[in-house]
N, C-alpha and C positions, 0 to 999 in steps of 0.2 A: 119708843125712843131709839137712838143709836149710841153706838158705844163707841172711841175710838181713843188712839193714844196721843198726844199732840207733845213731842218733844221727850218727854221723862215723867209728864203728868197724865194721867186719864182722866177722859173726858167722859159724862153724859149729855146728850143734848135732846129734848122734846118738844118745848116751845120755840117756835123757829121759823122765819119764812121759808117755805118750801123751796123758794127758787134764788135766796142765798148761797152767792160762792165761798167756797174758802180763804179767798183772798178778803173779801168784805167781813166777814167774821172774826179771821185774824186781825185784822186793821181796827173795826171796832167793838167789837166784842171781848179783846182780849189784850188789846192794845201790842201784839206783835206786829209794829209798824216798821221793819227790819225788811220785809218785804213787799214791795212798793207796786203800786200801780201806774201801769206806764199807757197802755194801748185800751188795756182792760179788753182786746180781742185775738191774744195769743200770737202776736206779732213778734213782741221785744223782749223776752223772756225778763224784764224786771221784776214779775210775779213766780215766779219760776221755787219749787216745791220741792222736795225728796218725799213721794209715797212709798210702804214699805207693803208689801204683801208675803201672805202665808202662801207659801207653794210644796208642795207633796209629789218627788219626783217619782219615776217609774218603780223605785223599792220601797216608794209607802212612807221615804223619810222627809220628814219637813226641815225647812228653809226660808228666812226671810228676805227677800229680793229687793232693792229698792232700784225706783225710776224718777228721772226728771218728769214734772208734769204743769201746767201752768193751773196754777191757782184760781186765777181770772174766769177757767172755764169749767174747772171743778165745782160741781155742788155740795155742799156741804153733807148735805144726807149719803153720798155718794160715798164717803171716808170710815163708813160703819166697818169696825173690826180692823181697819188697817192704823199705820203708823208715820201721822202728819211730822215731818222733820223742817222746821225753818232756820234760816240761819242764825238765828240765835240759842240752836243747840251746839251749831257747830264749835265753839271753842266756851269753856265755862269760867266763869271769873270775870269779876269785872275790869280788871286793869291787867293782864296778863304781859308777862316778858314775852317779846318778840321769839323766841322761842317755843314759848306754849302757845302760840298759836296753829291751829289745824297745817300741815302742810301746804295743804292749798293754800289757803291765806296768808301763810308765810313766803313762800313762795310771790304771791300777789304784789306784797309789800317790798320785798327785796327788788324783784323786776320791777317797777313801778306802774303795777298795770291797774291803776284805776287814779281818773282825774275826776271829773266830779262825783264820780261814786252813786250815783242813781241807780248804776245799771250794773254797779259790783255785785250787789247780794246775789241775783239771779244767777251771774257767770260762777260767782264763786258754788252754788247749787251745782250746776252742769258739773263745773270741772268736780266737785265733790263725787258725784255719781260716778263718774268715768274713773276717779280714784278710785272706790269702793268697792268696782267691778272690773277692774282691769289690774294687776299685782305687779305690772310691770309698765314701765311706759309704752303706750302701744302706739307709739309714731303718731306725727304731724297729721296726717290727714285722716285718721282718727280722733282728735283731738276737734279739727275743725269742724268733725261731724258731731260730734257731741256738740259744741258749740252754736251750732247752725240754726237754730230757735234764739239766740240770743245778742240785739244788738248793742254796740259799744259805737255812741256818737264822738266823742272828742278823745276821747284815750288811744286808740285805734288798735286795732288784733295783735300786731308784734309783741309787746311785752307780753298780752296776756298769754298769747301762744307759748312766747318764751318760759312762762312761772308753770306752764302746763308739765313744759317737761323738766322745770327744776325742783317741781315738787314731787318728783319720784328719787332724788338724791339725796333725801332728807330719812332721818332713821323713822321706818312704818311705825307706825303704833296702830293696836288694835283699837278695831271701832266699837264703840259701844251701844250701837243702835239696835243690832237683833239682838241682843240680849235684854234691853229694852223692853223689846217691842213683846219675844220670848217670855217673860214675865209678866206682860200686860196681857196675852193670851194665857196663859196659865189661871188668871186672874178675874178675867172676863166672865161678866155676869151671865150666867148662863141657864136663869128662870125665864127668859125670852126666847129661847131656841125654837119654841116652837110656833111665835107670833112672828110676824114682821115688822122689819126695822122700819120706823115712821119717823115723822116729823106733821109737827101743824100749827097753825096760826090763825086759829079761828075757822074758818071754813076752810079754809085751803090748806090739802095736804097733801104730804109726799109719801109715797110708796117706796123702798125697797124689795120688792118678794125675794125669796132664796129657792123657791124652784118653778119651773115651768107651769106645775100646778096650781099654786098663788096665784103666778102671773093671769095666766088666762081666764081665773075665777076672779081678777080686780079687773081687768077689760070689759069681762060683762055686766061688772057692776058701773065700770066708769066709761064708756063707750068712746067717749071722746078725752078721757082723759091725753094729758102729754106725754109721750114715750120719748123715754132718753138715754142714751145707754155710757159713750164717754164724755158728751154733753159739748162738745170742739165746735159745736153748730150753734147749736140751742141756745146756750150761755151767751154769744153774744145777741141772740134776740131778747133774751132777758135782760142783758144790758145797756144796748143801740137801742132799741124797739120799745123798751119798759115793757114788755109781756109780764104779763101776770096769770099766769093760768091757775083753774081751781084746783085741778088736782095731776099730779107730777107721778108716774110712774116707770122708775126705775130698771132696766134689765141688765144693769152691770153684771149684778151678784147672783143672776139666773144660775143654776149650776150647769144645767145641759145647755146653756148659751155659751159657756164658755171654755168650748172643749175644742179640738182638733186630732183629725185621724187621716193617715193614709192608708188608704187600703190596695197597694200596690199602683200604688200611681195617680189612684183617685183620691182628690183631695175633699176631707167634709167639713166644713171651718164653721167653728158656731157664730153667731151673729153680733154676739158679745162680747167676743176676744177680741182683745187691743192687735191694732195690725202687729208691734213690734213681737208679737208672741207666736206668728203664724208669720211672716214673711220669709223668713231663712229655709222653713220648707216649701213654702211657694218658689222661691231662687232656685231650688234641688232639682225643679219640672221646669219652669221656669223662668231662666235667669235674665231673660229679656226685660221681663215685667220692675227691675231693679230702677230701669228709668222710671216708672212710675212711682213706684213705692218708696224709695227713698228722698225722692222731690217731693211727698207728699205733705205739709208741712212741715213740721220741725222734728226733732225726737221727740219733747216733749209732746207733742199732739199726736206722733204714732205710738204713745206710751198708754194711749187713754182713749182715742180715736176706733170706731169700728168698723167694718162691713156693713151691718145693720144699721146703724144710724147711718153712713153715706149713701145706701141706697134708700133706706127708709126716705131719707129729706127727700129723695129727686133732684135734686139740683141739677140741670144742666150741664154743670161744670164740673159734677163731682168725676175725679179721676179714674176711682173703681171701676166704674161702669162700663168704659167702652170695653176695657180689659175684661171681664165676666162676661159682656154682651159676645165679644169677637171669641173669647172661647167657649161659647155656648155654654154657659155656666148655669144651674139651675137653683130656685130659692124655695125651701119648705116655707108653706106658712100655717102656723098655728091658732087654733082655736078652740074654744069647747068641746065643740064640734068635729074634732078631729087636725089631721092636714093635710092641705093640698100644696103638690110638688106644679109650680109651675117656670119658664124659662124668663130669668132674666131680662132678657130683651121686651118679654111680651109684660112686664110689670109697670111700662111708663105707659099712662096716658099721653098727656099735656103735660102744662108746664103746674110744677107740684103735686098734680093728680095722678093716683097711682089704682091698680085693681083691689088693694090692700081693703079689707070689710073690717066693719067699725069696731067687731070684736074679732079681729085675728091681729098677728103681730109675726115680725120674720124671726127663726129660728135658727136656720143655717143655711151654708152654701155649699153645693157642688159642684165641684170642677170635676172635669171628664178627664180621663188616663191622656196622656199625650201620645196623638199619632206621631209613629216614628219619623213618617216622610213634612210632620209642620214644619213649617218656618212662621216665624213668630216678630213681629215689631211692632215697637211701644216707641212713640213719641209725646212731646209734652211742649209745647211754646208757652212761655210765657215772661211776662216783663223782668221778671226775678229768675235766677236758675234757682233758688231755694225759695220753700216759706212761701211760695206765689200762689195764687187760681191761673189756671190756663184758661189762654188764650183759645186754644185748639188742643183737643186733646185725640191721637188720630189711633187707634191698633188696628192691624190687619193681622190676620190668620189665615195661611194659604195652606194648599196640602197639593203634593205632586205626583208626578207618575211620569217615567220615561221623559225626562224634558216640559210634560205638559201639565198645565195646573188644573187639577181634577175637583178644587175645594176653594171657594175665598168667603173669610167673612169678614168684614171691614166694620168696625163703629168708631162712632166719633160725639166729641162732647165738646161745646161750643159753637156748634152749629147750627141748632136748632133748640126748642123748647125743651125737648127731653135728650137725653145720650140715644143716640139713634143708629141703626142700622143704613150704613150705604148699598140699599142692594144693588141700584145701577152699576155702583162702580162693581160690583161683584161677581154681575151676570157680565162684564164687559171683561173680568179676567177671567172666568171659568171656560177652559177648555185652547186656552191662549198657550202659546210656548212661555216656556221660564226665561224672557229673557226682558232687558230693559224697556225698549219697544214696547212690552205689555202693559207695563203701569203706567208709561205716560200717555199711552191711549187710555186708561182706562179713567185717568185724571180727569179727560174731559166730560166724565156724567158727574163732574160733581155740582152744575151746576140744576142737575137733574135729579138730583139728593137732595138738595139743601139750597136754603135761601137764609143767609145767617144775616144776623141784624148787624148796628154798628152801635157801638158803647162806649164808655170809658176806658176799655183794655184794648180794645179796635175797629177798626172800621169792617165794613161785610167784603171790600175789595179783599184788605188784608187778608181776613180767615179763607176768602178763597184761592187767593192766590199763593197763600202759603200751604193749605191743604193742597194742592197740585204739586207744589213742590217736593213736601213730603212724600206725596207718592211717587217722584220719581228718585227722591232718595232711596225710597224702601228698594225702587228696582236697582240699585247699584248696590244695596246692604247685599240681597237674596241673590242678585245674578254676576257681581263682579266683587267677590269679596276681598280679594289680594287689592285692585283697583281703589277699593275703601281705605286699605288698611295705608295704602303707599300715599293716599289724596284727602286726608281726613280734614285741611281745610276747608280744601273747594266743596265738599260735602255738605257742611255748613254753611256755605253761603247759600247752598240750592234748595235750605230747610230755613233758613232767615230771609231770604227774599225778600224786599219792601220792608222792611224792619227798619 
């Protein structure tokens, strides 16, 4: 079974369909219909959660964290040991004076930020979280990041923006959630520590394991079972798609999956760590990769969202990719058997087809030290600046010497079946001066890379004629950077091109 805490009550749950979310459980299992289904595919944050986790900093002392996460893509087996918060924790009592209501909410009500109220609970979540973890108001465009998972059709963002930061003029009161939550781990049944947390519904069940050694010993039992790690993919197959699969096994709670180390530059991310928990030191080597990783859904999807599962799926589109491709990033993969370290790049076949064998699974990532002489650009087109799939997703990674580029690796996602390597364009900058002239010659083998199709996000003109563009932006990023900094419109037009 699994155990968790849902608001001020503990939970056990055993009989259960495996591939139930939180959001569907709450709504009929428990009748917390406070939180609502809007997209049900992590779009509009109406489903939108507070999960609380146990974290053990570098002196050993624990702490309970809490994150925005969308219910919709949460599975329920996924919740074992943590601390479900819906808004109907947030203020207690049934008819409460406009004062007792949480700040946030009070705040909400005074600015009048909510007209039909569908899309209140989820904002009023966010803005909760961004309370809870921030003691002071941390300015407007903080705010609208926390926000950024979360739409408001007929109310429109002003007020809510506004009660964002009137709800920090109001006297704190302490939260009573990790003490909560702190009680319910004190509490926790602990004749299971040494099975794993399940779920089942007749033939079909769901796996937890809690170390890499479960893991691998339920792979070779289940060969095909489903691996799913913060489920931002998965979830809507089981919801758009009606998948049912027989058995569901989990790598959230892996423990060496969800680790991170640097080891002077080299970073080794486990495969199971939510991006928001590994990004800030990626940024440290990095800070290029900020276009990527913060367009990468919402907060709540980077709260829950992996490495593992995005390169796991293959997707074509996924974002991670060309970034880990273009810095030569490497992935352990484990098994009974052992593991083998193989690159990134050489993991896609085709389209969803990966080298991945039936009983292995990814474990983590390495990224290589940065050379001193990179330059590094991450771009991202797509219909939305937030919350979108790209259109094109393009990085290049050059490396110099004396004026001359001694290094390029180029990938790109949207262009083909898999996230691919442009080597033409690669061999066509290696050994080139660093100057503008290089990339837009070198723009021209993209049609000797890639033959992109045309879809619903765009046509194959588009993604190539925007991929050209971009590369002659990257040569103004790398070789006229005052020129960028003085022209940042016209820049933009030369990365929207046809748009």
């Amino acid at each position: 079974m699994i155990q968790f805490l849902l608001n001020n009550t503990p939970i056990e749950v055993q009989e259960c369909s495996p591939s139930l979310t939180i959001l569907d459980w709450l709504r009929t299992k428990k009748g917390k219909v406070g939180t609502k289904e809007g997209c049900a595919t992590g779009d509009c944050g109406a489903c939108t959660i507070l999960v609380g986790e146990e974290r053990i900093n570098a002196n050993g002392q624990t702490s309970w964290q809490y994150k925005t996460m969308n219910s919709c893509l949460l599975l329920l087996g996924n919740a074992h040991a943590k601390h479900i918060v819906t808004v109907e924790a947030v203020t207690t009592g049934l008819y409460p004076n406009l004062t007792d209501l949480h700040p946030v909410q009070r705040a909400l009500v005074e600015c009048h930020g909510s007209q039909c109220g569908f899309c209140t609970p989820g904002i009023i979540m966010s803005l909760l979280a961004l309370y809870i973890n921030e003691p002071t108001y941390p300015g407007k465009k903080a705010v609208i990041h926390a926000l950024g998972g979360n739409l408001c059709r007929c109310t429109g963002y002003s007020p809510i923006l506004l009660a964002a930061e009137k709800a920090y003029s109001y006297e704190r009161k302490a939260e009573p959630y990790s003490a909560m939550a702190a009680q319910f781990k004190a509490s926790l049944n602990t004749q299971y520590d040494g099975d794993i947390p399940f779920l089942k519904n007749g033939p079909r069940k769901f796996y937890l394991p809690q170390t890499a050694q479960q893991l691998v010993e339920l792979k070779a039992l289940y060969p095909y079972a489903h691996l799913v790690a913060g489920g931002t993919d998965f979830a809507i197959e089981l919801s758009q798609n009606m998948l049912l699969p027989d058995v569901i096994i989990s790598l959230s709670q892996v423990k060496e999956f969800c680790t991170l180390a640097d080891n002077n530059g080299e970073l080794h991310i486990g495969a199971a760590l939510p991006y928001s928990q590994f990004v800030e030191v990626f940024y440290n080597h990095y800070p290029e990769s900020k276009e990527l990783f913060e367009r990468l859904g919402s907060s709540q999807v980077r709260n829950s969202g992996t490495l593992g599962g995005s390169i796991g799926n293959a997707s074509p589109i996924g974002d991670p990719a060309p970034l880990l491709i273009a810095l030569n990033a490497s992935m352990d993969l484990l098994s009974s058997a052992g593991t083998r370290t193989i690159k990134v790049a050489d993991y896609f076949i085709d389209y969803k087809k990966t080298v991945l064998k039936s009983d292995e699974v990814i474990s983590k990532f390495t990224i290589p030290k940065r050379p001193e002489s990179l330059k590094l650009a991450c771009h991202k087109i797509s219909k939305r600046f937030e919350d979108d799939i790209s259109t094109v997703c393009l990085v290049l990674a050059i490396e110099h010497s004396q004026n001359m580029i001694t290094q390029a690796r180029c990938a790109m996602g949207g262009m083909a079946a898999i996230p691919k390597r442009a080597q033409h364009i690669e061999q066509k900058l290696i050994s080139q001066s660093l100057q503008v002239s290089s990339f837009i010659d070198a723009a021209t083998a993209i049609n000797s890379d890639f033959t992109p199709m045309s879809d619903v996000r765009s046509s194959a003109h588009y993604r190539t004629t925007v991929s050209k563009n971009l590369l002659q932006r990257i040569g103004i990023e790398f070789c006229e950077p005052q020129a960028r900094n003085n022209n940042n419109i016209a820049i933009t037009r030369i990365s929207h091109a046809s748009l």
